[in-house]
N, C-alpha and C positions, 0 to 999 in steps of 0.2 A: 504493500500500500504506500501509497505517497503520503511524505511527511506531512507536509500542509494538509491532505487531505484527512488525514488521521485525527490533527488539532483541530480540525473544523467540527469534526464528528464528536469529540471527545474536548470540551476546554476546560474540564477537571475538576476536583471535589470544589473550587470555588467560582470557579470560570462558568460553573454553570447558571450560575445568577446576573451574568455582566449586564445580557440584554436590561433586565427590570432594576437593577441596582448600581449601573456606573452612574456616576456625577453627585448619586444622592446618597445612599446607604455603601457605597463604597468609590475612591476616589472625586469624597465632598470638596469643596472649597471651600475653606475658611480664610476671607480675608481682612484685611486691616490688621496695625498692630499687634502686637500677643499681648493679651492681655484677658481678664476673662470676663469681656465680653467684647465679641469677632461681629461677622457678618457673615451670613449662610443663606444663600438663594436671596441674597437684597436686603434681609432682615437682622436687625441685632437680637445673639442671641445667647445667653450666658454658657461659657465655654468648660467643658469638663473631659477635654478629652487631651491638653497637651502636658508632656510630662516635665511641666516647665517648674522642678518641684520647688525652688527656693524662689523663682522669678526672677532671675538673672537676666533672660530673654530680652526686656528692655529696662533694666537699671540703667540708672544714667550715666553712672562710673563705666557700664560695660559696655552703652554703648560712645562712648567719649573714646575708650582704651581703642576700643574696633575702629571708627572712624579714623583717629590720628594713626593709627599700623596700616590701615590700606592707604590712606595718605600718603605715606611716609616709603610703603613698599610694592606697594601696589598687592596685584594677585599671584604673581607669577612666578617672583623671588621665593624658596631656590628652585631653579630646572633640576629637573632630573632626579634618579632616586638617592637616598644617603648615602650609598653605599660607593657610587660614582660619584656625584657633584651635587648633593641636594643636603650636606651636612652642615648645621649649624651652630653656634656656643648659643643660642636661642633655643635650639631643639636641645640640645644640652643640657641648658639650665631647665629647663621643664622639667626633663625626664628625673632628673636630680630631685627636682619637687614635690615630683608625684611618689617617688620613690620616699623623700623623708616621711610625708603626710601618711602614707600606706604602713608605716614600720619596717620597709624593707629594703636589700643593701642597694637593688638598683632597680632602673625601670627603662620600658622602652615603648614610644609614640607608636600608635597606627595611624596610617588617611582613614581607616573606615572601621567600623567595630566589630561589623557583622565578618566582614572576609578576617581582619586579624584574629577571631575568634576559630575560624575556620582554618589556617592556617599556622594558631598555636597549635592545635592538635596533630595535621600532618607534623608539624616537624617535631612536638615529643615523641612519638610511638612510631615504632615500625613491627612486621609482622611477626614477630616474636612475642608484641605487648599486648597485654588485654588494657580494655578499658570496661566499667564498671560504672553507669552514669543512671541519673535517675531519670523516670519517664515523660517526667513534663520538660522536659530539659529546652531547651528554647531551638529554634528553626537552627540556629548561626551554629548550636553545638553539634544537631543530628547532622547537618551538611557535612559536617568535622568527622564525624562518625564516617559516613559514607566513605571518605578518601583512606580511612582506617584498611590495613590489608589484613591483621590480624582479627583475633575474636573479639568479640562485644560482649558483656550479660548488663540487662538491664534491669532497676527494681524500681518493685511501684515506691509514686509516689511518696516522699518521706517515710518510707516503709524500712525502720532501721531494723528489724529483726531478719525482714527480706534481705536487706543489705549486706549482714554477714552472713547468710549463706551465699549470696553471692562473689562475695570475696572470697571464700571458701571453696565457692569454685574456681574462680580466677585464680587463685594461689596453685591449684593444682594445674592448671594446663598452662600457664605461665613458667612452670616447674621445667616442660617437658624441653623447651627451648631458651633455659636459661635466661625470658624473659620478664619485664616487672612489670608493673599494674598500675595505669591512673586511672583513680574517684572523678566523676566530673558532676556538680552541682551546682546549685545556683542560690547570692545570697537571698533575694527576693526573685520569688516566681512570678513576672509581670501581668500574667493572666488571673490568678488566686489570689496573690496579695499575701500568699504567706511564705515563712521564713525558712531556707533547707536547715537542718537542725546538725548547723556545720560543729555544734558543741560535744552533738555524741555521733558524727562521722570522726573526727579525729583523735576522739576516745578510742576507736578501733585499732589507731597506730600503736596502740599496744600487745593489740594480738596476730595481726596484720602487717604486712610490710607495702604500703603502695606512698604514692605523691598522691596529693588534691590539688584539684583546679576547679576553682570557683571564678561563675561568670554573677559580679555583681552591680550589676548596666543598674539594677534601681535601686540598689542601696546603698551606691557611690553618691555620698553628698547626707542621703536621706539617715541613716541606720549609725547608731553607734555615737556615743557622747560628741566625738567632731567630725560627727558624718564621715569618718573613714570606713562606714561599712557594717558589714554585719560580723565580719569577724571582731571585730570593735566590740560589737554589740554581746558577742557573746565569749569576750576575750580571750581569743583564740586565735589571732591575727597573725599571729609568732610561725604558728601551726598550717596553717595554709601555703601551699608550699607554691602555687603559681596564685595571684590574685588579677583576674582580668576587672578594668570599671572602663565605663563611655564616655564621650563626652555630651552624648546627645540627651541626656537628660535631665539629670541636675545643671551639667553645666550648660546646658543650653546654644550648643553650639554641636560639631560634627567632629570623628575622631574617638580615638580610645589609649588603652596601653595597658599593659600586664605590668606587674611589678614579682620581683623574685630575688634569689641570691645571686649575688653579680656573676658568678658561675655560666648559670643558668640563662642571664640575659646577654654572653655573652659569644655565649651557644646563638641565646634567638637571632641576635645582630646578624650571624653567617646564615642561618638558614631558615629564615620566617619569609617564606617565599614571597606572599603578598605585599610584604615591605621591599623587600631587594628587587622587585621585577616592579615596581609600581612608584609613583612621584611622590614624594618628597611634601609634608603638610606644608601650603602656605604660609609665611610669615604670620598675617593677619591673624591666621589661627591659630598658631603657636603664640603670641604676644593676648589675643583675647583671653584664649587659656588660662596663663599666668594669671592676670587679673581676675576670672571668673574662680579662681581656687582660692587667691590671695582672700575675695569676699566668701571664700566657702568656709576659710581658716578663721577669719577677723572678724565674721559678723554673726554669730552665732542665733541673733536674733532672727535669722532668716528661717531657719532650720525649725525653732520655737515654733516660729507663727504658722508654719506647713502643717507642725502636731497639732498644736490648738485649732485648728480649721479640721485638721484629719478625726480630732476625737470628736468635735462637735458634729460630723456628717455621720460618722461610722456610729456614734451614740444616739443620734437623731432616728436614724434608720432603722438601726438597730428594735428601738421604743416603738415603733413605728411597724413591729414585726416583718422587717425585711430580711431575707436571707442573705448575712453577707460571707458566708462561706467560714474559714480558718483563717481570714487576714489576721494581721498581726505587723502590717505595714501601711503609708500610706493608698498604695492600688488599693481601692475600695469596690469589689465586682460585690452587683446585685445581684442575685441571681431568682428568676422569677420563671411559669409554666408556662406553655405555649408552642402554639407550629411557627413554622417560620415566615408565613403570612400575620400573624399574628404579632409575632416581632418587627414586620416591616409597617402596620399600623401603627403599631404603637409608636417606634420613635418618631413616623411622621407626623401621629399629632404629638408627641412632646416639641418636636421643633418646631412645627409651623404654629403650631395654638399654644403652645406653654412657654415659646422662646427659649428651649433648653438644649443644650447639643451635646452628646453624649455618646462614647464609641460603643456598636450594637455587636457581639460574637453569638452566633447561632450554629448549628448543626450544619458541617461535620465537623466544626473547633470543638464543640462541646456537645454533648451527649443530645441526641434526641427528643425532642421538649423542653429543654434547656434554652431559654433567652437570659444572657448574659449581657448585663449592663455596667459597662466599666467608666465608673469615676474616676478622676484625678484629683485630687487636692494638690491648690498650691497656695505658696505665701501669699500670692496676690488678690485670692480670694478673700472676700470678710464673712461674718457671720448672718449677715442679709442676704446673702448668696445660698449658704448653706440653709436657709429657715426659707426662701422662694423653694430651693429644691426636694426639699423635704416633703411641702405640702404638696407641691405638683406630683411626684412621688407614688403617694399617699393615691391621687385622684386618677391614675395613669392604672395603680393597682387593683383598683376599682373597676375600672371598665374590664379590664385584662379576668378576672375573676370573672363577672357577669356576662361575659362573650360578646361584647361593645365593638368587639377587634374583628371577630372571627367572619370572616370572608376569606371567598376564593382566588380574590386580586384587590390590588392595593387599592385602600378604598381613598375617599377624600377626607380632610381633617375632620374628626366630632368635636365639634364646637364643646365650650363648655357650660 
């Protein structure tokens, strides 16, 4: 069969909704400033879907630092990868920074988070090594998985008892070829909202011999007394033997970087493919950075105002009898009944009647009758925000219960 013809037939567990969901319920527009309240189809409409957690996004410091670095450097500075001619005492001094702020000897930049996550893992393991990762593990790790040539076992969800047989198994057939074992986990599970329980994974290095690599994209900034994390949070930071963070959340900008023993990063420097075969972060980005951590180190109050908005939504809801799953982080997922007609009414009237915008996961992300509503909280939110959302909430839950929703195609708003 022909390629093309194949994807035309077939555009896949999500592709098959593009016709009825592109522009609205999947690749929306949100535009104007970040801030949380956007514009969505012409309308203002209060925003809970970016992961802008401290609001860095447009602080005035960050965007001052930004403005004067592309000034000053433009886009383009430096050509080429590091490893040729794209090295800097800028990139340098970051890596140096990210590395004190982490607790660890050294550290090293990526242009993108998702492929360096993908690419820390080809260059740890080769097929001698198992890997041992948990199931909800994020897109960027299972990709990492795939280019894996050796065995996999994987255990459910924060299933630690599963976990040591798994290891148990991994010990033995890692045996046969003189091979060793990376944990791969994550510190906040971006869909859940809960925490991998990195405190009794690395309780197991007692009976067990492997490395961890923790991917902590949402608890870089958010988790742990100064936001270094959840190994922070559950001090344990020491123990983490690879720690990946982004920079597209907290810090509100693009990029990532692992931190590890300078050994170890000095291994990555030769052979993290996606950095040695790929450009070199902009100036701009490298210099916003600094400043975006400098306010993640200095201002503690940012971090505060994220909890006290996050307990006020997650408590509200809560009262409120919403189901919000095992968080134990700011991702705040509602999780509510319904087909997935049902889920395309709904957010349509939250956003065009309730002015509320909010990212929608339905079936096959999540189990069959599963509509999944994921909030964000950020600094920039107040308590006006959270008590609008609440009641809307509350009125959205109502209809959804009494089959208000339930049609065979996407109906028009129900007024309220």
């Amino acid at each position: 069969m022909d390629i093309f013809e194949k994807i035309k037939r077939n555009m896949g567990p999500l592709g098959q909704y593009q016709k009825e969901a592109h522009g609205y319920f999947a690749f929306p527009k949100l535009e104007g400033q970040i801030a949380p309240h956007m514009k969505f189809n012409g309308k203002k409409v209060l925003t809970w879907s970016l992961n802008n957690y401290l609001g860095l996004g447009n602080h005035p410091e960050v965007r001052e630092a930004d403005s004067k670095a592309a000034k000053d450097w433009g886009l383009a500075y430096p050509m080429g990868a590091r490893a040729m001619s794209g090295q800097t005492a800028q990139h340098e001094e970051l890596e140096a920074q990210l590395a004190e702020f982490e607790g660890k000897e050294a550290a090293y930049l990526m242009n993108y988070g998702y492929q360096g996550m993908v690419s820390t893992i080809d260059a740890l393991v080769d097929r001698k090594d198992v890997i041992v990762y948990d199931s909800e593990s994020h897109a960027c790790i299972l990709d990492g998985l795939r280019l894996h040539m050796g065995k996999r076992f994987v255990f459910p969800h924060n299933n630690m008892e599963n976990l040591e047989k798994q290891l148990e198994r991994a010990t033995k057939w890692a045996a046969k070829d003189d091979g060793g074992i990376l944990v791969i986990t994550e510190g906040v599970f971006g869909m859940s909202g809960d925490v991998g329980k990195l405190d009794e994974i690395v309780a197991l290095k007692k009976k067990f011999d492997f490395r961890l690599l923790v991917d902590d994209a949402h608890g870089f900034g958010t988790m742990g007394k100064t936001g270094a994390g959840v190994g922070e949070h559950f001090g344990v930071q020491d123990q983490i033997d690879i720690y990946f963070g982004t920079f597209a959340k907290s810090m509100a900008l693009i990029g990532g970087f692992i931190a590890a023993d300078r050994e170890v990063i000095d291994y990555m420097y030769y052979n993290l493919r996606s950095q040695i075969f790929a450009k070199s972060l902009p100036m701009p980005i490298v210099i916003g950075a600094m400043k975006r951590l400098e306010l993640l180190k200095t201002r503690p109050e940012l971090k505060g105002k994220l909890w006290e908005i996050t307990n006020a939504l997650q408590g509200g809801l809560k009262a409120k009898g919403f189901n919000l799953g095992d968080t134990n982080s700011p991702v705040t997922p509602v999780m509510l009944n319904g087909t997935v007609m049902e889920a395309a009414n709904l957010v349509m009237d939250l956003r065009e009647n309730y002015g509320i915008f909010c990212s929608i996961v339905v079936y096959p992300v999540v189990p069959k009758g599963v509509i999944l509503l994921r909030l964000i909280p950020t600094a920039m939110h107040n308590l006006d925000h959270v008590e609008e959302t609440i009641k809307a909430f509350s009125e959205i839950k109502y209809k959804l219960e009494n089959k208000l929703y339930d049609s065979e195609k996407v109906m028009k708003p129900i007024a309220q």
